[in-house]
N, C-alpha and C positions, 0 to 999 in steps of 0.2 A: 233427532227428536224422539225416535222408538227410545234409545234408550233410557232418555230423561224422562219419559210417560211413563214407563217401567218403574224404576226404581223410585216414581213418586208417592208407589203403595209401598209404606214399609209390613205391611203385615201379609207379603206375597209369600209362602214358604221355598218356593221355589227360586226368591233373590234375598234369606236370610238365612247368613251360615254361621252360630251360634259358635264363642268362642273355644269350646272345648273341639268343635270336629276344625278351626283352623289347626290348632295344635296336631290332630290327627294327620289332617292332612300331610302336616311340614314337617312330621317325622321324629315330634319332640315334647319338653314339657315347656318351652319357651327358651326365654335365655337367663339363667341364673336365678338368686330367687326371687327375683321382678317379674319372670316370664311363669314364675308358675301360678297357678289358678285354685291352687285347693283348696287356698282360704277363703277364696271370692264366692259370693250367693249367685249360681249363674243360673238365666233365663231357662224354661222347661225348650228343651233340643227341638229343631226343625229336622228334618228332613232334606238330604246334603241335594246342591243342588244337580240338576240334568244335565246331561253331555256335551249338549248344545250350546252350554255355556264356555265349553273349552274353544269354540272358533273366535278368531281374532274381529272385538267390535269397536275399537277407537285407537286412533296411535293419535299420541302428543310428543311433542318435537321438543328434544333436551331444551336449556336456554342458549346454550352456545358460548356461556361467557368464558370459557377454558378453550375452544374450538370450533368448530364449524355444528351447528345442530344438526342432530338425529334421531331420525323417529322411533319412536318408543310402543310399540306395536302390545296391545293390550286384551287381554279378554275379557269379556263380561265377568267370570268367576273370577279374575285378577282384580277388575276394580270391587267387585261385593265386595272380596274381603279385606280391599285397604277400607272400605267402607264401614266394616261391619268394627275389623280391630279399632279405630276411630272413633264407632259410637263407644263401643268397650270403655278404651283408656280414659273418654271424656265424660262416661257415663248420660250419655245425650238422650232427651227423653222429647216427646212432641210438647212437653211445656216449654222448651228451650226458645229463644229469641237469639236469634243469629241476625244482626246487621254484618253489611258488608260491602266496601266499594272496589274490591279488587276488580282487574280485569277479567274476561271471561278465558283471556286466551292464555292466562297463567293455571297454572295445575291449580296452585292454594287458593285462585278465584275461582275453578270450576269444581276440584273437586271437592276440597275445603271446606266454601262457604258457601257452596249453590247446589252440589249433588248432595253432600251429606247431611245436611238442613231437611230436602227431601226427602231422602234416605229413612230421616228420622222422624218424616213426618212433625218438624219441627217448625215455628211461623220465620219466615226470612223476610226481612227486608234488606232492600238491594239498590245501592246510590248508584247512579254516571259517575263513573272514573274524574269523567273532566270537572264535574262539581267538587271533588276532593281538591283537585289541583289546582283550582278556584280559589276553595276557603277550605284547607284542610281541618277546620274546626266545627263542621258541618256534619262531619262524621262525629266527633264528640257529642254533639247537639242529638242527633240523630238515635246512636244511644241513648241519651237519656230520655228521651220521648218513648223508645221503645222497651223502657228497663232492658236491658241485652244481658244475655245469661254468656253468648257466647262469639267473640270476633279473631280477627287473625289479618295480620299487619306485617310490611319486613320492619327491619329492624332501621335503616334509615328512615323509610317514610314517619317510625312513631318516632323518633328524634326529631324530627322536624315540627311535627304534631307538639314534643314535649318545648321544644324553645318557643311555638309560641304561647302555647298556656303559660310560659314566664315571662315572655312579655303582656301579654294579654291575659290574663286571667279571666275564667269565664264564671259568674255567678249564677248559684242555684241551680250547678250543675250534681246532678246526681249519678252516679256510676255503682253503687253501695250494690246492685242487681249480680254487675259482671261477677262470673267464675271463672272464664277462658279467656286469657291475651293471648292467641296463640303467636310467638313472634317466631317465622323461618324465614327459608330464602337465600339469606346472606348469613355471616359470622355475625354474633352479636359479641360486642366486645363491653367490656364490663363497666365500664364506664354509664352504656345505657341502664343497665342493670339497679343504679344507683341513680339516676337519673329521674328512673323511674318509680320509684319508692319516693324522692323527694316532693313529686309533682302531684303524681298519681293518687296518693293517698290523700292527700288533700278532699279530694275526690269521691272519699268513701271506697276504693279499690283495696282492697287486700293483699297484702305480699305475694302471698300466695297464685293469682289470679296470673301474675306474668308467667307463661310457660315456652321458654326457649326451646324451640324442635329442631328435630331434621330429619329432611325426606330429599326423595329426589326422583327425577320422570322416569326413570325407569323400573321404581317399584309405586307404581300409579302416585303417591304423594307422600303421605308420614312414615318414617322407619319408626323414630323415637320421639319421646314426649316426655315432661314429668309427671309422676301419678298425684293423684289427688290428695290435694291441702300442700305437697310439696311445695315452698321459696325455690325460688331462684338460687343456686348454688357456683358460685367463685372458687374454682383452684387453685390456689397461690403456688407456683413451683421454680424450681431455680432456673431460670435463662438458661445458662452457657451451659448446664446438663441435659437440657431438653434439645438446644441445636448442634452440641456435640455427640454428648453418650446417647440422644432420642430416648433421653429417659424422665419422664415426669416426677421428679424431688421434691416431694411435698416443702414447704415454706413457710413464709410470714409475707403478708404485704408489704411490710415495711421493711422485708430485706435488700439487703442491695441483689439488682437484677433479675427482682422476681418480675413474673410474667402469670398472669391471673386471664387463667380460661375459661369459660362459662359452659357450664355443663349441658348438652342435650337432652337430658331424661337417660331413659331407661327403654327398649326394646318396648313394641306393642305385642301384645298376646298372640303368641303364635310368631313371634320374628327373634332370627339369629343371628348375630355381627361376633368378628372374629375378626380380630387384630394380628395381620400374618406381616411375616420379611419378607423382603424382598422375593427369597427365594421359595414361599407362602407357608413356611416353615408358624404356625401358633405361637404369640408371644403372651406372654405372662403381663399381668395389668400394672399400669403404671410405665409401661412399655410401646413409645409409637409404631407406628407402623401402617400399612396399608388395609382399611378397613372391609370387610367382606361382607354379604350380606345374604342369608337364605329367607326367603320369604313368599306365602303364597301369591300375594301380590306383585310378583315379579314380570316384567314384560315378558310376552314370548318368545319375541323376535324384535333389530330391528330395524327399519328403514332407511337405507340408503342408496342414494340414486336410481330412485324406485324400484328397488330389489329390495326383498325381505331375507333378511339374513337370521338365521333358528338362532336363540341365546344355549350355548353349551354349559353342562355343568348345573352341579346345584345352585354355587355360592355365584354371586355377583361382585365382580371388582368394581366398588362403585370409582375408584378414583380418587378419592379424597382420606387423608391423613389421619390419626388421633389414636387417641389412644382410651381404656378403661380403668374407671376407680371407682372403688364400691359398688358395682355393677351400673354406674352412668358411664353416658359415651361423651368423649370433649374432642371436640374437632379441631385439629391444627393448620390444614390447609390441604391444597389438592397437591397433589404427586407431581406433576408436570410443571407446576409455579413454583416450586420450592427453590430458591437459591442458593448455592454453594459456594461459601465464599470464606478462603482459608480456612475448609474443614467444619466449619459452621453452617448449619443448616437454617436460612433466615425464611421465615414466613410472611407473604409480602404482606397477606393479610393484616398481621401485623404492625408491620411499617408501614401501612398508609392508616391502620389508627391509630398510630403515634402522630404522626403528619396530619390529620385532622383538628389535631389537637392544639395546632399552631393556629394565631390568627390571621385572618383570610383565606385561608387553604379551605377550599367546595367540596372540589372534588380530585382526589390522585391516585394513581394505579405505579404500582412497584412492580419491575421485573428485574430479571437478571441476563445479562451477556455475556458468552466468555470471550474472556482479553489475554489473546497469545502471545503477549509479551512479560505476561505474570503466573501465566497459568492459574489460572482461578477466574473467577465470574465478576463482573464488576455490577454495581447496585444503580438502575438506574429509575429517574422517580420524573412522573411526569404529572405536572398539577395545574390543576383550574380554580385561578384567583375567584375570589366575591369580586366583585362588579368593581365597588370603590378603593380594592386594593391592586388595580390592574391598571391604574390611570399615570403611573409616571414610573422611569426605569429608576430613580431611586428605592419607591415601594415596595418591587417586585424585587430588588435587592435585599434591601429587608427582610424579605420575606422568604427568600432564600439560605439568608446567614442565619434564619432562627428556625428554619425545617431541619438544616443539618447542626446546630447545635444544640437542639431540642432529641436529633437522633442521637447524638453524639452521648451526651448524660445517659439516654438509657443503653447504651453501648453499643449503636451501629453505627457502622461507617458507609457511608453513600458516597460513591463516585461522582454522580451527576445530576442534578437538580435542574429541572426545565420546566418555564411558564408556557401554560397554552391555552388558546384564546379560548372563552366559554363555550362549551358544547362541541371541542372535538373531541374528544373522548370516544370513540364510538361503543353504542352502547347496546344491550337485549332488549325485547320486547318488555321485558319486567323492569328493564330499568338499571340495568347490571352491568360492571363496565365489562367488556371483552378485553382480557388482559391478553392474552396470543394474539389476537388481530394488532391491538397497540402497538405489543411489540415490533411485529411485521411492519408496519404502519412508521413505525419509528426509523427501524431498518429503512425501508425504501425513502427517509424523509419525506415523508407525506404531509408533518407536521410543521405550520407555521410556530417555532419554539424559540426561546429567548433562554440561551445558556446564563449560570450562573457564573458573574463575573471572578469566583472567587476561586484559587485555584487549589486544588485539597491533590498532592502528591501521596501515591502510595507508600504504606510505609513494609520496606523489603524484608524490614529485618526479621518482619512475624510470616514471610510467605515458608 
């Protein structure tokens, strides 16, 4: 509570650290020419903050959906300045209207939408989670009562949100206010993207308004963002050079086997990403690789089994994939999910939004096995019917022959297709499924699962 009282004067100089001294601090002029500041009109300088701000005041616990959670050990000066970058990129002022029903115990519900709000000396209103879950169009409503300048949603929950403003349409809903969707969390794949322009505008939202991010608990919340008045931005690139050569080939959507990623912005003022190999060697843009990240907002240390273990090193492995074009960041997936299968690099992320795409498919999570008698990894997909597609083993049949020839067109080949009952899935605090526990989970059959009748032999001749 000290530090929520604290931070709820933004004109304290001693918790306001003006963008040009993050830059100082982090050793740099930003990241490319998104990260520099010379054109921007900046605030007259505070006064950098006191010492005291370097002891550790919160750790927040990763989500775990890659692994077991870890705390993420944080200081007072760590979170000012995801705070301060934040107000920066979004340009947040106390006229700002922030609605918001996230969780408290999710980063983008505490730090996001309820410290930075404060932060900014901004008016917030703030739903129960479980009223959203209710009538997820209550938060719509909500907004509009409150003209909202500024929200932040994952990216399934506003998919949910957008199907049912088309079945339900809400009148003399106004949204014409918002500036910020900010949509993190999860992969947004593009489809939302379009989705959202359909529905949304309706609305009086402006293109613009959707801003796909990424952050993560170990750099307190936002790495990247897009800058202001920026759309939303789609990469069309060729498939089978991005999961062979891991090189993003610019395209067309309408080519065959393109694959269309959805850009995360651009660095926040005063933060660095750097797309290394394997062996941390710097690659050149348009080139995947393993993403890094320096920033003053960095954890210090972190929590495991109540030990605090110090972070070495400037950069940060965050873990997660992608690559850079025109100095935005496009995320491919994380390091440890990636499947290799005859030399192909498949990103499950991916393959379960193609698998969403089929009907009745909820909810499914893609991993990979390796199979010793191929040598290579076999694909395997585990999915949670809608309710009225789970009621007879014909349907589920169905529903099997058109996940794998709905993958099949866009050119993956799945081993194994398995139905399972609503809500095993085991899932995060946020909502997120836990693909490593799954797999484990799968391993030890833990799963009541209903294989697909159909039998798909491998084919030898391409091993």
């Amino acid at each position: 509570s000290a530090i929520v009282t604290e931070l709820a004067f933004p004109q304290s100089d001693a918790l306001r650290i003006p963008p040009e001294e993050l830059l100082k601090q982090n050793g740099g002029t930003g990241a490319g020419e998104h990260g520099n500041l010379g054109e921007l009109s900046l605030p007259p300088s505070s006064p950098a903050p006191p010492s005291d701000l370097d002891q550790i005041s919160y750790v927040q616990f990763t989500s775990g959906s890659t692994g077991r959670p870890r705390g993420a050990a944080l200081t007072l000066k760590a979170m000012v300045a995801s705070l301060e970058a934040m107000r920066w990129r979004f340009r947040m002022t106390p006229e700002d209207q922030v609605v918001s029903w996230l969780p408290m115990y999710h980063d983008m519900g505490f730090f996001g939408t309820f410290l930075l709000p404060l932060y900014c000396g901004a008016t917030l209103t703030l739903m129960d989670p479980s009223f959203f879950v209710a009538n997820p169009l209550l938060w719509f409503k909500a907004m509009a009562e409150a003209k909202v300048t500024m929200t932040a949603v994952s990216p399934s929950a506003l998919q949910l949100c957008l199907d049912l403003l088309q079945r339900r349409p809400l009148s003399r809903l106004d949204l014409s206010s918002a500036i910020h969707f900010i949509v993190g969390s999860e992969s947004v794949p593009p489809r939302l993207i379009q989705n959202s322009r359909q529905v949304l505008t309706r609305y009086g939202v402006n293109e613009s308004v959707l801003k796909p991010s990424y952050g993560l608990a170990e750099a307190t919340l936002a790495v990247t963002a897009p800058l202001i008045g920026q759309s939303p931005r789609v990469d069309w690139v060729r498939g089978e050079s991005l999961e062979v050569d891991r090189k993003a080939v610019p395209t067309t959507a309408e080519a065959s086997g393109a694959q269309g990623w959805v850009s995360a912005g651009v660095p926040l003022e005063g933060f660095h990403l750097c797309i290394a190999s394997e062996t941390g060697e710097p690659l050149p843009e348009r080139h995947v690789g393993r993403i890094l990240l320096k920033s003053p907002s960095l954890m210090t240390a972190t929590l495991e089994e109540g030990t605090f273990h110090p972070r070495r090193g400037e950069w940060l492995d965050t873990g997660d994939l992608g690559y850079l074009a025109e100095g935005e960041l496009f995320i491919t997936g994380r390091q440890r999910d990636i499947i290799i299968k005859r030399g192909r690099n498949y990103s499950p992320e991916r393959l379960e939004h193609l698998t969403t795409l089929t009907e009745g498919v909820h909810h499914v999570v893609a991993f990979g096995l390796y199979d010793q008698s191929t040598f290579t990894e076999k694909v395997i997909l585990l999915i949670e019917p809608r309710g009225k597609f789970y009621k007879t083993a014909d349907q589920r049949d169905r529903m099997r022959l058109s996940v794998r020839s709905h993958l099949r067109t866009a050119g993956y080949e799945v081993d194994e297709v398995y139905i399972v009952p609503k809500g095993s899935l085991p899932r995060t605090t946020s909502g997120k499924i836990r693909r490593q526990q799954c797999r484990e989970l799968f391993l030890q059959n833990a799963f009541d699962k209903e294989e697909s009748s159909e039998s798909e032999p491998l084919d030898h001749q391409n091993l």
